[in-house]
C-alpha positions as CSV (number, residue, x, y, z in Angstrom):
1,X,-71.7,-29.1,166.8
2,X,-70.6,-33.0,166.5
3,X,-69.7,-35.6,168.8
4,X,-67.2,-38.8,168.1
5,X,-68.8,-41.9,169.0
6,X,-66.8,-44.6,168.7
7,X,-64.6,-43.6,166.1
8,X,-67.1,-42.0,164.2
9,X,-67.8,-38.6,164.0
10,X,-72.0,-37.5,164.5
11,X,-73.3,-34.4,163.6
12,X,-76.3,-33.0,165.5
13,X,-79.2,-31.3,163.4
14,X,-81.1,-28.6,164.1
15,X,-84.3,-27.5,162.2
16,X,-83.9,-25.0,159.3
17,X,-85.8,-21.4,160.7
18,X,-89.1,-20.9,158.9
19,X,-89.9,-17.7,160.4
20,X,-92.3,-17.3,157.3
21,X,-94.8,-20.0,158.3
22,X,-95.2,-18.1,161.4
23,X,-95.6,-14.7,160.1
24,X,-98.2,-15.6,157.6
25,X,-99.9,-18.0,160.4
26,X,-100.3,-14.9,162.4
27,X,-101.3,-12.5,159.6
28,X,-104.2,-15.2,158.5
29,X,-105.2,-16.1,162.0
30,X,-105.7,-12.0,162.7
31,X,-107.8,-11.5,159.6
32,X,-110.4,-14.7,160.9
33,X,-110.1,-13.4,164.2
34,X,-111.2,-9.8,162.5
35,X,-113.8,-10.9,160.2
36,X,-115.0,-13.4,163.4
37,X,-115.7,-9.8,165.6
38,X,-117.2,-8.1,162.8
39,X,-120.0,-11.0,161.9
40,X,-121.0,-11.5,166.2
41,X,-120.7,-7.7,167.1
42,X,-122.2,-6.0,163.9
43,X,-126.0,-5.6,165.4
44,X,-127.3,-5.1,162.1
45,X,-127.6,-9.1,161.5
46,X,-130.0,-9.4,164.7
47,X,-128.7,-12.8,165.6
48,X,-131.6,-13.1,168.2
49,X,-133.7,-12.7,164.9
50,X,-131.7,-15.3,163.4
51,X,-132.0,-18.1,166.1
52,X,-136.0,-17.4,166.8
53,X,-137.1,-18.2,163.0
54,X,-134.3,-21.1,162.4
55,X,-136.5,-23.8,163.7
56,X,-139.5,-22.1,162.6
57,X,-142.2,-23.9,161.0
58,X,-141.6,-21.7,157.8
59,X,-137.6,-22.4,157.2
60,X,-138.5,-25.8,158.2
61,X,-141.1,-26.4,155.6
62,X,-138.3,-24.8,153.6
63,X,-136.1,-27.1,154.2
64,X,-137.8,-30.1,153.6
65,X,-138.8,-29.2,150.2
66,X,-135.5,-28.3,149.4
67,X,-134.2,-31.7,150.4
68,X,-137.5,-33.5,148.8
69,X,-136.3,-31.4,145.4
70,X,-132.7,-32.9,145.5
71,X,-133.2,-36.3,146.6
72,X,-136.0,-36.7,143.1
73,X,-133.4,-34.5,141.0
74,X,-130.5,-36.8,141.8
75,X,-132.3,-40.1,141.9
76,X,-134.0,-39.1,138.3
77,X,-130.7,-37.7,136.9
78,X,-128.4,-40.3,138.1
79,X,-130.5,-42.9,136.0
80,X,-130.5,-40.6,133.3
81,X,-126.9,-40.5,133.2
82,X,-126.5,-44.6,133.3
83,X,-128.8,-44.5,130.5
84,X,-127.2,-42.1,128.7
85,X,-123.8,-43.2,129.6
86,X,-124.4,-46.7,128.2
87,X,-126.1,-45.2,124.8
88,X,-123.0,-43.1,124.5
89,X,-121.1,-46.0,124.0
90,X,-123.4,-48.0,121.8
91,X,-122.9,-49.4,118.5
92,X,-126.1,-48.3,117.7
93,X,-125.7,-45.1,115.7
94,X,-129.7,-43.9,116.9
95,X,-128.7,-44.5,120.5
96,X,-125.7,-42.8,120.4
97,X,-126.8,-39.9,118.7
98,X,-129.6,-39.4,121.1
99,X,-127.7,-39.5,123.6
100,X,-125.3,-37.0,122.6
101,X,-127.8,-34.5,121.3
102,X,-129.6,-35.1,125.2
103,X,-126.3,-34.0,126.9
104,X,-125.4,-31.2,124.3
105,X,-128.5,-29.7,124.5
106,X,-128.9,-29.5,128.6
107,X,-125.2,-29.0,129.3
108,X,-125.3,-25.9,126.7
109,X,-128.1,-24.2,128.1
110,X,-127.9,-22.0,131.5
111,X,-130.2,-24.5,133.8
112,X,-132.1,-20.8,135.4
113,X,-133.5,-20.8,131.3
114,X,-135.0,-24.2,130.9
115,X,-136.7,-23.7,134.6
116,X,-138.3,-21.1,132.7
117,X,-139.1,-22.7,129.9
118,X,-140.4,-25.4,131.5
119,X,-142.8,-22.6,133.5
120,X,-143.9,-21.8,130.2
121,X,-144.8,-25.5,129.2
122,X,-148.5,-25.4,129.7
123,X,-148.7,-22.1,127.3
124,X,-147.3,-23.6,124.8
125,X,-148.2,-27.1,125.0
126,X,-151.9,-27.0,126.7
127,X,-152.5,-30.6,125.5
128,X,-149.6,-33.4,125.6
129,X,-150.8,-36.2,122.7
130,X,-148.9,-39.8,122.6
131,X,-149.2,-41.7,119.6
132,X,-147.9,-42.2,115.9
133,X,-146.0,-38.9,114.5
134,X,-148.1,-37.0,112.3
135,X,-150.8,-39.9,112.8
136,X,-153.7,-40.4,115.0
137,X,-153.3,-39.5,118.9
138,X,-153.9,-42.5,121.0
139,X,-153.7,-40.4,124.5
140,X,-153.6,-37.5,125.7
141,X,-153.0,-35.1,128.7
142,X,-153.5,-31.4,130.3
143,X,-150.7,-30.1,130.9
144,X,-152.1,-27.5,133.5
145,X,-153.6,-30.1,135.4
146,X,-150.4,-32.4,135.6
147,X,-147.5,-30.0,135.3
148,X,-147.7,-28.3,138.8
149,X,-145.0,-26.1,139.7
150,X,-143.5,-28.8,141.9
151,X,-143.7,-31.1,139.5
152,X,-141.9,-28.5,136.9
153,X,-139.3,-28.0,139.2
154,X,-138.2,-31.5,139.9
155,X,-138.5,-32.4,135.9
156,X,-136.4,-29.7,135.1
157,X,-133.8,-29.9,137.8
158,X,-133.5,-33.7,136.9
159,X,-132.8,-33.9,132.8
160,X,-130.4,-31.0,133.6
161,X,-128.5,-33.2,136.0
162,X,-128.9,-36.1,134.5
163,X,-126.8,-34.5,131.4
164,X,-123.9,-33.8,133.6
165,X,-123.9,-36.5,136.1
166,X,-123.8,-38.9,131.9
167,X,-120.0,-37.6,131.8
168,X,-119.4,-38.4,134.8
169,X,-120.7,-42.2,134.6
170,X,-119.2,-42.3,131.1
171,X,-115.6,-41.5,132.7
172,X,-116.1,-43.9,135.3
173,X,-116.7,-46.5,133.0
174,X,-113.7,-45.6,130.8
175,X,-111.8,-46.0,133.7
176,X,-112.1,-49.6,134.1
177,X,-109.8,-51.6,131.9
178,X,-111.0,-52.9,128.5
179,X,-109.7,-56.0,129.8
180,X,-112.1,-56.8,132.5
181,X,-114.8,-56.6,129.4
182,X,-113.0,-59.1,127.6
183,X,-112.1,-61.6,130.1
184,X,-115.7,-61.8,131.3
185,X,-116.9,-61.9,127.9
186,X,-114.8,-65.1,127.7
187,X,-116.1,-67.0,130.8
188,X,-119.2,-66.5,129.1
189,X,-120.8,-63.9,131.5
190,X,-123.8,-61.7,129.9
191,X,-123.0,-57.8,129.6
192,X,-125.6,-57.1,131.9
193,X,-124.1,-59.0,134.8
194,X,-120.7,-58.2,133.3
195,X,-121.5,-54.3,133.9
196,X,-123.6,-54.7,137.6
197,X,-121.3,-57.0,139.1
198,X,-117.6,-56.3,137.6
199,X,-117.4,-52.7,135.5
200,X,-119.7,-50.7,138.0
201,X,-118.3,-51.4,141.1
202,X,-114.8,-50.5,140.0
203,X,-116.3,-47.4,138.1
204,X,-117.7,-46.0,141.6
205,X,-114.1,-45.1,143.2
206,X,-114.0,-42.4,139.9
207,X,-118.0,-41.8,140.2
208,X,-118.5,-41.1,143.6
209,X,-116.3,-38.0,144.3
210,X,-118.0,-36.0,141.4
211,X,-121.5,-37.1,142.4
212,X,-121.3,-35.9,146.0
213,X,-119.7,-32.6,144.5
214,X,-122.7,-32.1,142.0
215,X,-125.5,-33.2,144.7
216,X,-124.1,-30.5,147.1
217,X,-124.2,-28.5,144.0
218,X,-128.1,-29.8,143.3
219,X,-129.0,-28.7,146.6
220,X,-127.9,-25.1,146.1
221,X,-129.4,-25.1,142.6
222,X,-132.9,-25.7,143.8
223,X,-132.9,-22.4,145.2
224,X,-133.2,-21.1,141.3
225,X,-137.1,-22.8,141.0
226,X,-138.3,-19.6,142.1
227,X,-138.5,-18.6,138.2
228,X,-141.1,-21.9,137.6
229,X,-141.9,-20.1,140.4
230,X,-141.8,-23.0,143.0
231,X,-142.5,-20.7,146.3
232,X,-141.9,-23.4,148.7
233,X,-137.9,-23.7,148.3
234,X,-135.7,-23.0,151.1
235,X,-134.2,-19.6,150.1
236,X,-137.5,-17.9,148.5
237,X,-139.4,-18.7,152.0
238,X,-136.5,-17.3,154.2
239,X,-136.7,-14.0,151.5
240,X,-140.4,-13.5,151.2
241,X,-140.8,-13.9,155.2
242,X,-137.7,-11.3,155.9
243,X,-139.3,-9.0,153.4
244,X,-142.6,-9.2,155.2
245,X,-140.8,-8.7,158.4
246,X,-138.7,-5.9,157.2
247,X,-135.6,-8.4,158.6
248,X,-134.6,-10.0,155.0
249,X,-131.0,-10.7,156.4
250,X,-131.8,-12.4,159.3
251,X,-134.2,-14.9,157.4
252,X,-131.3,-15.3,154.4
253,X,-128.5,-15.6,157.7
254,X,-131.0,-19.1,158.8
255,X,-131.5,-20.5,155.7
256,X,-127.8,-20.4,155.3
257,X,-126.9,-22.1,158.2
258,X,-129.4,-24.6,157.3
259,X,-127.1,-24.8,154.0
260,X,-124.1,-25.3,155.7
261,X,-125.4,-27.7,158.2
262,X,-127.0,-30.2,155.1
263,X,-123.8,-29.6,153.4
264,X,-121.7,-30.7,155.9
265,X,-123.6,-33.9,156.6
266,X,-123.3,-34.5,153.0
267,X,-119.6,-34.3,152.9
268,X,-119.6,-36.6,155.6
269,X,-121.4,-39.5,153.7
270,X,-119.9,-38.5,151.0
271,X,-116.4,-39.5,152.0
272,X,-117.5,-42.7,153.7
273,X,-118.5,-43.4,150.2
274,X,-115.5,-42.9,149.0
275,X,-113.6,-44.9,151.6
276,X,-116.0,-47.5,151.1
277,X,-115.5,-48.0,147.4
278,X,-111.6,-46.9,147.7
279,X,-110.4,-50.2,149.9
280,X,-109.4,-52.2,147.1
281,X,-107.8,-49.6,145.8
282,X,-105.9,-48.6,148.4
283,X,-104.5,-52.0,148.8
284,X,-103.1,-52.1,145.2
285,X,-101.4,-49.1,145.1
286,X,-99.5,-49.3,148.6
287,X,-96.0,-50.7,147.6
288,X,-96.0,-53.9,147.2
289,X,-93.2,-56.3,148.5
290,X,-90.1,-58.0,146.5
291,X,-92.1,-61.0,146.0
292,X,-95.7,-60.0,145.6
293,X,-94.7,-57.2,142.9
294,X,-97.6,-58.0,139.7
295,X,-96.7,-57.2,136.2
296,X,-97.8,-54.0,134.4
297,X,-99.1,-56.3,132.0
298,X,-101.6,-58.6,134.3
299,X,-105.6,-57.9,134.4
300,X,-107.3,-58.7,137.3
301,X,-110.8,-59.8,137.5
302,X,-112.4,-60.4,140.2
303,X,-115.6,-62.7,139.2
304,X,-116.2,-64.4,143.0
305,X,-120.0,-64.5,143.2
């Protein structure tokens, strides 16, 4: 159908029929509304079960040692990975191959191996000696009386992150241009204060999104500590106390809603984070106007104390 208006001739629209968006809407919203029914109804979950031991003072102890495991892992790794990050791009030849043969080693290895190796640290290192290679000792320590299990687990869990969390820095810091180096370099700014107060900052809009991913992924990992064996962790209190109360799935149902609850707060900071560090960004690449277009050629350095 058209009208004339004014001389000119309008045609009236109408929206194209997707009658497949509503057929698969209603084929996916039947299969959540079956698997829904078949989680509530099924008895054999005990949800009463469930809700009595979820704010126990077992899952909570749980819990908190979960969280206490991740917040050391991260903090450790994530200054691992700076460290490593930087020697990565050293001159020094040492440095560099350190820090490579740090990262290929603990990404190449399954993490659930060197928890048990580490386990296995005071047989086969009883005594820990500091001093001059193949020379006299100047210190030493027992390992069985410093290396608790705890202490095992958050070592180990922290110089396998910090491997993977390195590659992540090291990208972020690629992704700033060589420029802003150079131009600081020329106002005579020391690379220390050249790297806090002008690479990092623009590094964090590529950092942050992969290091909220990999500390959700931490605080699921710490559930494999059992082989140290750490027997405090979330998951291997919720399965010991269901096995001693012949309920093992109502114990595993409350520890994972106690996973999906910390998750979901985490993904919340997590993406005020990356709004947070995105602003900037989000400014520059909106189109720009006639007059305010830059040139692909300009660097921009922001050096405002």
């Amino acid at each position: 159908m058209s009208q004339i208006k004014d001389g000119v001739e309008l045609l009236e629209s109408t929206p194209v029929p997707r009658p497949g968006r509503w057929v698969s809407a209603i084929v996916v919203a039947l299969i959540a509304a079956m698997l829904a029914k078949a989680l509530i109804t099924n008895p054999n979950f005990q949800w009463g079960v469930v809700w009595e031991w979820l704010f126990s003072r077992t899952i909570i102890s749980g819990v908190g040692y979960t969280l206490l495991l991740t917040v050391i892992a991260m903090a450790i790794g994530t200054l691992l990975a700076i460290t490593m990050a930087i020697m990565r791009q050293s001159i020094n030849p040492i440095l560099r191959w350190v820090a490579t043969a740090y990262i290929w080693f603990f990404r190449g290895t399954p993490i659930y191996t060197q928890l048990i190796f580490w386990s296995l640290l005071p047989s086969l290192y009883p005594t820990l000696s500091f001093g001059i290679p193949f020379g006299p000792a100047f210190a030493s320590i027992d390992t069985n009386a410093w290396f608790t299990p705890f202490v095992m687990a958050w070592v180990g869990l922290s110089l396998n992150e910090g491997a993977y969390l390195a590659e992540i820095m090291r990208a972020g810091l690629l992704s700033v241009d060589k420029g802003q180096w150079e131009a600081a370099t020329a106002l005579g700014m020391p690379r220390t204060t050249i790297f806090r107060r002008i690479i990092l900052p623009q590094a964090m809009r590529v950092i942050v999104p992969p290091i909220g991913n990999e500390t959700i992924s931490m605080l699921k990992t710490t559930s494999l500590v059992a082989a140290i064996p750490f027997t405090l962790e979330l998951t291997f209190v919720a399965q010991t106390k269901g096995q001693s109360l012949f309920a093992p799935i109502p114990l595993l149902l409350a520890a994972a809603l106690w996973y999906l609850a910390i998750t979901s707060l985490l993904m919340w900071v997590q993406s005020h984070i990356e709004r947070h560090f995105g602003k900037g960004f989000e400014r520059r690449e909106s189109t720009p106007g006639p007059s305010s277009t830059p040139s692909t050629n300009t660097t921009f350095l922001d050096v405002t104390p």
